[in-house]
N, C-alpha and C positions, 0 to 999 in steps of 0.2 A: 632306888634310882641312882644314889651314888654309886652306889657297886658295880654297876650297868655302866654309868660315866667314867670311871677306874679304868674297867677293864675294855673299853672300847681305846679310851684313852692309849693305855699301854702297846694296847693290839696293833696302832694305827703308828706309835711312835716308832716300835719296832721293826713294820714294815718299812719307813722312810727310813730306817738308818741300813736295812738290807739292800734296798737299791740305790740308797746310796752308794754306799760300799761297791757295788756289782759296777753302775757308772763309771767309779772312781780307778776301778781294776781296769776296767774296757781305753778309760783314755790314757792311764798309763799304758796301755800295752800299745795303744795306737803310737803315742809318744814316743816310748821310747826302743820300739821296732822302726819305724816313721813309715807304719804300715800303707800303703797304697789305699787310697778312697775303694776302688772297685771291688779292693779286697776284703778291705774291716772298714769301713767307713766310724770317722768318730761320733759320737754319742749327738754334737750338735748340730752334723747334718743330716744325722738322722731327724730332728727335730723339724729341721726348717724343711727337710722332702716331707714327711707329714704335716706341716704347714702349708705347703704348696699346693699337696695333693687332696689336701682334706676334704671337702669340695668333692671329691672324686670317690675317696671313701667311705663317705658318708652312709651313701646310699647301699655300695655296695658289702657294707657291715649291717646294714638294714636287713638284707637279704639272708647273711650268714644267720645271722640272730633267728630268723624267721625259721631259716631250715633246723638249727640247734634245739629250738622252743618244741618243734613242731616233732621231731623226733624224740626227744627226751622225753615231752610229755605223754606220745604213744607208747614209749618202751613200759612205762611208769602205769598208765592205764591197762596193760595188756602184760606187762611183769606179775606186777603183784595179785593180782586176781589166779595168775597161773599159779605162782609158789603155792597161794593158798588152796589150789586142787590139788598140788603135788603133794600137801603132808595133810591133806585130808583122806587119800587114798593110793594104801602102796600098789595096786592096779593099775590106778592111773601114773605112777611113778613111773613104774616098768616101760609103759606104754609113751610116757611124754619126754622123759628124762633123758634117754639115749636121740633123741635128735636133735634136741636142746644142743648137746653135746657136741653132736656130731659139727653143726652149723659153726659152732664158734672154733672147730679146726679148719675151717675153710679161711685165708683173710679173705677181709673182706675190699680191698681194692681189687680182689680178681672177681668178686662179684658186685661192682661199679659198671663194668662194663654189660655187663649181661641187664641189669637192671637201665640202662641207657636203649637196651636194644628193646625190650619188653617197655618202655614209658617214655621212652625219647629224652630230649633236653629240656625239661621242666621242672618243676619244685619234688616231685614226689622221688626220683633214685637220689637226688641227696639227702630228703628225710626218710629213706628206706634205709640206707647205709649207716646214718646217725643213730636210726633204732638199734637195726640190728648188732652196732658197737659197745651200745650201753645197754643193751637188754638184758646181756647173759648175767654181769657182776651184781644187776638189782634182782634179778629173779633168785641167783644162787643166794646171797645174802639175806633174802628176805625167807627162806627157807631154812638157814642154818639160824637168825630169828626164834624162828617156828617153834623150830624144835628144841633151842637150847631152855625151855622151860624146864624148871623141876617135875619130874612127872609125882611128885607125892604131893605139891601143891592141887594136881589135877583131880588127882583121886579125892585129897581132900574135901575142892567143891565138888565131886558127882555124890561122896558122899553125904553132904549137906543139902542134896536137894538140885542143886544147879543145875540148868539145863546146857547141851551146848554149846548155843547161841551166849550165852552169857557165860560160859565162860572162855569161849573165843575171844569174848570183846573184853572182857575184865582180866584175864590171865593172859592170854596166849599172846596178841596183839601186840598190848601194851608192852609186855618181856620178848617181844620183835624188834620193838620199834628204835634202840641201839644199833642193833647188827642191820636194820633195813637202812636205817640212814646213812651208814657206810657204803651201802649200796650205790646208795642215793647219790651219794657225793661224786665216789670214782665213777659213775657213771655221769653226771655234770661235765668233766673233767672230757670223758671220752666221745660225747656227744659232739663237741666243738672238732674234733680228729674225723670223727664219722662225716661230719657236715662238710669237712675240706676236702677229703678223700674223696665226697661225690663232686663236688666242684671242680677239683683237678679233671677228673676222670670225662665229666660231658656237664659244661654249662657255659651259660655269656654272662653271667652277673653274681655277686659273692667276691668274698675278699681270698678264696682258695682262683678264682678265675683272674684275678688283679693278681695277687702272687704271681704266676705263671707269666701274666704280659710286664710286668716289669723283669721277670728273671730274664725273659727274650731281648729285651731290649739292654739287657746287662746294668740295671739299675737297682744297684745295692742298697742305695740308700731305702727307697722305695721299699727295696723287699725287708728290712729292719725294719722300718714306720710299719709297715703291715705285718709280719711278727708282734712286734709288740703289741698293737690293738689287737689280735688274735691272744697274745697273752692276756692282756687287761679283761676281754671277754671271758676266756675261761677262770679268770680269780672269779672274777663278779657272779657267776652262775655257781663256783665251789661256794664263794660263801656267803650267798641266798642261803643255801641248801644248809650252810653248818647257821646260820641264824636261825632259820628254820627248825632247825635240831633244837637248838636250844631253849627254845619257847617253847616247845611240845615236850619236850624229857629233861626237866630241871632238874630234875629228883634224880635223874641217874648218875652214877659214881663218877662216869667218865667226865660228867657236867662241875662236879664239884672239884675235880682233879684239875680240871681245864681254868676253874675261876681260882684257882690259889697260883 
């Protein structure tokens, strides 16, 4: 538990002295440019417009979160079942792999609107666009996973008897689940982008639809207050996901590297 209290300790000192630092840059430059409010607004009224507006925000971060959960945890339930068809059968490789492909050359704000047209202004094209953002880096990583096993470990268990089932879940899996969780992460990360991109494109509520009405009404401050809780959200979902890492893969190298 000390070790735990250490390094959370450490973790949490470091961040406050980085936005410290970032603040500290921002009001000097408001300072000593004697930047215009409309242009850079300084750090404290940014503060007191998300003070004002908070009340207003609240709800529509409610919304964001909703759509971010709702597609990451689809990409996530419909990713990794796929990788695992993909390096269980190069057939099905052939066959799944090139559209996989193809989709993630397309962006996807030019298919926001298409997906508005086919489901109108409702919850589902902003968590259609969230999936489709972070699906590709969990499916690809959870496959390069897969396969970065030693194959002489493989052989080993089939020569021992092994069926498998077990040694999918005892080899394979487990020497995944580093390179899955990378997956796992940038796509956190990309979810919250996917969720705003539907918002921008067709909705009334969400903090990408509130962006948009303060940017009309040329209120800067506002759209900084709203940046920043869009940032705070996606730390808070990256590092779920690396907490999460870390209590399922103690034992791996990158774990031990990361605690020194």
């Amino acid at each position: 538990m000390s070790f735990w209290n250490r390094k959370w300790t450490r973790d949490a000192f470091w961040m406050v002295v980085s936005f410290a630092a970032l603040i500290g840059i921002w009001w000097g430059v408001v300072w000593l440019f004697e930047t215009p409010s409309y242009l850079l607004p300084a750090p404290d009224e940014v503060l007191w417009s998300g003070r004002d507006n908070g009340l207003q925000m609240i709800p529509h971060s409610g919304w964001t979160i909703l759509s971010v959960l709702a597609g990451y945890l689809l990409a996530v339930v419909v990713g990794v079942p796929l990788a695992i068809i993909v390096v269980s059968s190069q057939t099905l490789e052939r066959i799944l792999y090139p559209p996989m492909v193809a989709t993630q050359s397309i962006p996807k704000i030019a298919l926001a609107p298409l997906f508005v047209v086919w489901f109108g202004f409702g919850m589902f094209p902003k968590v259609a666009v969230a999936f489709l953002i972070c699906f590709f880096p969990i499916v690809v990583d959870t496959i390069v996973g897969l396969r970065s096993i030693d194959p002489a470990l493989v052989q080993l268990a089939r020569s021992m008897g092994a069926p498998p089932r077990r040694i999918f879940l005892r080899l394979r899996l487990p020497g995944a689940l580093p390179s899955m969780f990378g997956g796992l992460k940038v796509g956190s990360a990309l979810a919250v982008v996917g969720a705003l991109t539907g918002e921008f494109i067709g909705s009334d509520n969400g903090l990408g639809y509130l962006l948009l009405s303060a940017a009309g009404e040329l209120d800067t401050a506002l759209l900084f207050a709203i940046l920043f809780v869009l940032s705070l959200l996606a730390m808070a979902f990256f590092y779920a996901i690396e907490v999460l890492e870390r209590l399922m893969i103690p034992w791996h190298v990158s774990q031990r590297a990361h605690a020194g």
